[in-house]
C-alpha positions as CSV (number, residue, x, y, z in Angstrom):
1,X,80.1,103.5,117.6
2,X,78.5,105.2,114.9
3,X,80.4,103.9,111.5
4,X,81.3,107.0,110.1
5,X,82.7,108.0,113.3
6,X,84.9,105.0,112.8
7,X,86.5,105.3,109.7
8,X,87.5,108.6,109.6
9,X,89.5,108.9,105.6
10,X,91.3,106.3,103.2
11,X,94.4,106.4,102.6
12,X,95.9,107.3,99.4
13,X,99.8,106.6,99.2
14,X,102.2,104.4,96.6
15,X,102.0,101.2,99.2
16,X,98.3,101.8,99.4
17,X,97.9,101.2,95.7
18,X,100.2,98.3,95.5
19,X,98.1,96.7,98.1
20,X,94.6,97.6,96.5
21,X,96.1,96.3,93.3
22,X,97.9,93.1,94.8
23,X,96.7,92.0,98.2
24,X,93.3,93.0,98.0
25,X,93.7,95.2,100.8
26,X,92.6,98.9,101.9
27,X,94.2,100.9,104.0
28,X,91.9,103.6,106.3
29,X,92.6,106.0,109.2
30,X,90.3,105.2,111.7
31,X,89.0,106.4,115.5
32,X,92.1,105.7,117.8
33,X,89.6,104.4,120.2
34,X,87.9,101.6,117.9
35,X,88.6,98.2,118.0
36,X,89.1,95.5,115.1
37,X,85.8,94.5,115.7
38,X,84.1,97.7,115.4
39,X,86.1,98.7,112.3
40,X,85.1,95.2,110.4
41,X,81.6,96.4,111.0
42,X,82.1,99.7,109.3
43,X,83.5,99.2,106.6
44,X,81.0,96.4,106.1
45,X,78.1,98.5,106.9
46,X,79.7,101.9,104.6
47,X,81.0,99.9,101.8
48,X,78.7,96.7,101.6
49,X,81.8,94.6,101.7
50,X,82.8,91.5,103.9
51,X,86.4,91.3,105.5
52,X,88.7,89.0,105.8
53,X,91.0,90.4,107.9
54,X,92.1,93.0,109.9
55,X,95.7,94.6,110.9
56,X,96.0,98.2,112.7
57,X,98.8,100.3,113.9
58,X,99.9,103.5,115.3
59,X,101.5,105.9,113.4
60,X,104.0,108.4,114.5
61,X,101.7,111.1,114.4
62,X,99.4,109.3,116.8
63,X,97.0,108.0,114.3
64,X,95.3,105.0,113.9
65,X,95.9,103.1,110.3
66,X,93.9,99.6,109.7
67,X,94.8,97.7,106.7
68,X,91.4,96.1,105.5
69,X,91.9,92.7,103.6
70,X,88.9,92.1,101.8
71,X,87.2,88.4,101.2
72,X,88.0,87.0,97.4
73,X,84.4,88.0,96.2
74,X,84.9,91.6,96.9
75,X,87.5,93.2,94.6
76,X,89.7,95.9,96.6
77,X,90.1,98.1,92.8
78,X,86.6,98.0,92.6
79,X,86.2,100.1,95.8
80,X,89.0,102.1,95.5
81,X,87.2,103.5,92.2
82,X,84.2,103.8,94.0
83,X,86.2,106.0,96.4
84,X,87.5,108.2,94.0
85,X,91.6,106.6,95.2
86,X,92.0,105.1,91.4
């Protein structure tokens, strides 16, 4: 899959930020039909990051939501800046 058509937004909420600022994670809405594999790749490949780790889940509206834990030499704030989310 082609990594825009992957990651579709990030998300901006209150737990978001706690986990930018605190876990070192990201959360993004992503293609309900991508895989933890193909989402590693792109946020790697949009972002120039390496994850750690990956969790996903389905919301109630039927969307796709992976949290993005990002390895200690990539700082989560730093990218959320970049993003325009801070």
């Amino acid at each position: 899959m082609n990594p825009h058509d992957v990651v579709l937004y990030p998300m901006m909420t209150e737990r978001s930020i706690y986990m930018i600022e605190n876990e070192n994670k990201l959360v993004f809405i992503v293609n309900h039909k991508a895989n933890k594999n193909d989402i590693s790749k792109a946020v790697e490949t949009l972002y120039g990051v390496e994850v750690e780790s990956i969790n996903t889940l389905i919301t109630r509206k039927t969307q796709k939501k992976a949290f993005v834990k990002l390895k200690e030499a990539y700082n989560a704030s730093d990218l959320a800046i970049r993003l325009g989310l801070l």
